[in-house]
N, C-alpha and C positions, 0 to 999 in steps of 0.2 A: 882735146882742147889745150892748147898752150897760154898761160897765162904769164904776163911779166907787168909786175908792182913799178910805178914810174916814179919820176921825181918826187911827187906826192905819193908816197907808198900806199895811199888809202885809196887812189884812185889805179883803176887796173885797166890793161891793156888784154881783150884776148885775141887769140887767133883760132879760131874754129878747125879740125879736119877735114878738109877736102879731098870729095874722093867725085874724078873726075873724067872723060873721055872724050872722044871726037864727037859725042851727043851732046856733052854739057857740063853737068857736073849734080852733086848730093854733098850738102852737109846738115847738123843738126844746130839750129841755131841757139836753142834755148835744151841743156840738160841739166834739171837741176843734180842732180847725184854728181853729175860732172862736174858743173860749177861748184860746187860744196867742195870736194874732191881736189880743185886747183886752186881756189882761193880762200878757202876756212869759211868762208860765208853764206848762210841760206835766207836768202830775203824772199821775202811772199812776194811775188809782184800782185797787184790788182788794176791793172789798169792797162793798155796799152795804146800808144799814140801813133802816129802817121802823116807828118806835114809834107809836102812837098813844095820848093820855092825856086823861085829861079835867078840864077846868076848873079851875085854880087849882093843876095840878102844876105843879113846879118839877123840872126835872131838871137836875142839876150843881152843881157845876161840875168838869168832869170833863178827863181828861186822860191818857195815856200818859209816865213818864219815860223809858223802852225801846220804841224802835217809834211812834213819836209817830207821830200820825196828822194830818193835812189833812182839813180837810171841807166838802164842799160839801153846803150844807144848803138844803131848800127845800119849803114844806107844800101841802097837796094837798088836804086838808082844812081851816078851819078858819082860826085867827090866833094865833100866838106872837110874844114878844117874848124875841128871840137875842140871846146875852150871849157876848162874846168877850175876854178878861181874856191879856194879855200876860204870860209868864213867865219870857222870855230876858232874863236876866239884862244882856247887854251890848246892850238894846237902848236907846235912849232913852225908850221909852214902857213899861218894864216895870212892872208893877204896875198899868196902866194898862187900863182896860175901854172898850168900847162898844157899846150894842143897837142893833136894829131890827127893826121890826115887819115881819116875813113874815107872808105869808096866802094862801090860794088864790086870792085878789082879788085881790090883788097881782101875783101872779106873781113875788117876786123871789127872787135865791139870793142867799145868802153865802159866799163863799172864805172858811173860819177855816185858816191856814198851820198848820202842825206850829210847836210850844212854845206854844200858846195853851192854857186852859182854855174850854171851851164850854159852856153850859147855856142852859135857855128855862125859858119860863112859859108857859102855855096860857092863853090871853086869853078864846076862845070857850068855848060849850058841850063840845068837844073838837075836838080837831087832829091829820090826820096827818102827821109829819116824815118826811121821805126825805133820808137823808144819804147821801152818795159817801164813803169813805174812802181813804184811800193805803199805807194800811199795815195788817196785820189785829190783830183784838181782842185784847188778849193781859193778862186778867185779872191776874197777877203784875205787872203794871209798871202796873197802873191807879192812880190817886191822884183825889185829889175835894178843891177848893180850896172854902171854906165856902163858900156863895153869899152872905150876911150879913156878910162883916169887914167892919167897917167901916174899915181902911188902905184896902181896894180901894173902900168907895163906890156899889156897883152903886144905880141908881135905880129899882128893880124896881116896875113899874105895877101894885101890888098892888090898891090903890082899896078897901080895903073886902075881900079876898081875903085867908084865911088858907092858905099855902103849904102844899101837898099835898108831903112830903119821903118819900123813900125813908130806909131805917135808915141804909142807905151815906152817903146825900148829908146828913141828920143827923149824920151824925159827921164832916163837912169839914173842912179843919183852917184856921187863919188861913195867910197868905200867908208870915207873918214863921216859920212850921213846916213849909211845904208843900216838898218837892222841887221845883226849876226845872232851868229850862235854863239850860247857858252861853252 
């Protein structure tokens, strides 16, 4: 597994080994010894998720203040473009985002650490996400940072896509009103 620290160096990029032939292909999506290995980090996951949305949904930007969660995100079907928005407040890079484009082509995952806001866009015709979490769902501490402030900037690959929004994630609040981290 090749691992590269992005703009946000707390948020990682990986790329799985693929070993592949005219039948298909094998790789190991989740090792923890590996992960530990390439990123210095061993998080418990407890939890795993599975939405599937179609075309021009926008889900998030989403978050825990109690019970924060870690995720490792990665699609199975399909191509999104993954939104990771810093919230710890004594970080250097708070307030500060960065995407990238996961796909089932791809093969790649994202480590988003606990005090991030997370959210995607569905690119294709529909996408399935499979997230790991670290900590479990715990609706009373959930919050939703708008996906649109523009303080945060996100460059959302709309192209021509009118954003498919849940009521929830409609009612996101600006950055300068949202609950952080310290």
């Amino acid at each position: 597994m090749q691992a590269t620290r992005l703009a946000i160096p707390d948020v990682i990029l990986l790329e799985p080994r693929v070993f592949g032939d005219d039948r298909g292909f094998f790789m190991e999506t989740f090792n923890q010894r590996d992960f530990e290995a390439t990123t210095g980090l061993r998080p418990h996951f407890v939890q795993d998720n599975h939405s599937r949305s179609q075309r021009g949904v926008l889900r998030g930007l989403h978050y825990q203040i109690r019970q924060p969660q870690g995720k490792l995100v990665r699609v199975v079907g399909g191509e999104i473009f993954d939104v990771a928005v810093d919230l710890r407040r004594r970080s250097p890079t708070f307030g500060r985002w960065l995407g990238c484009v996961l796909s089932a082509d791809n093969k790649r995952q994202m480590w988003i650490p606990e005090g991030f806001a997370h959210g995607f866009l569905v690119l294709s015709e529909s996408a399935d996400v499979l997230y790991k979490a670290t900590d479990y769902y715990a609706p009373a501490h959930e919050r939703c940072l708008a996906w649109n402030d523009p303080s945060v900037g996100i460059e959302w690959p709309l192209e021509g896509i009118q954003p498919l929004l849940s009521a929830k994630d409609q009612g996101g609040l600006p950055l300068t009103d949202c609950d952080t981290f310290d």
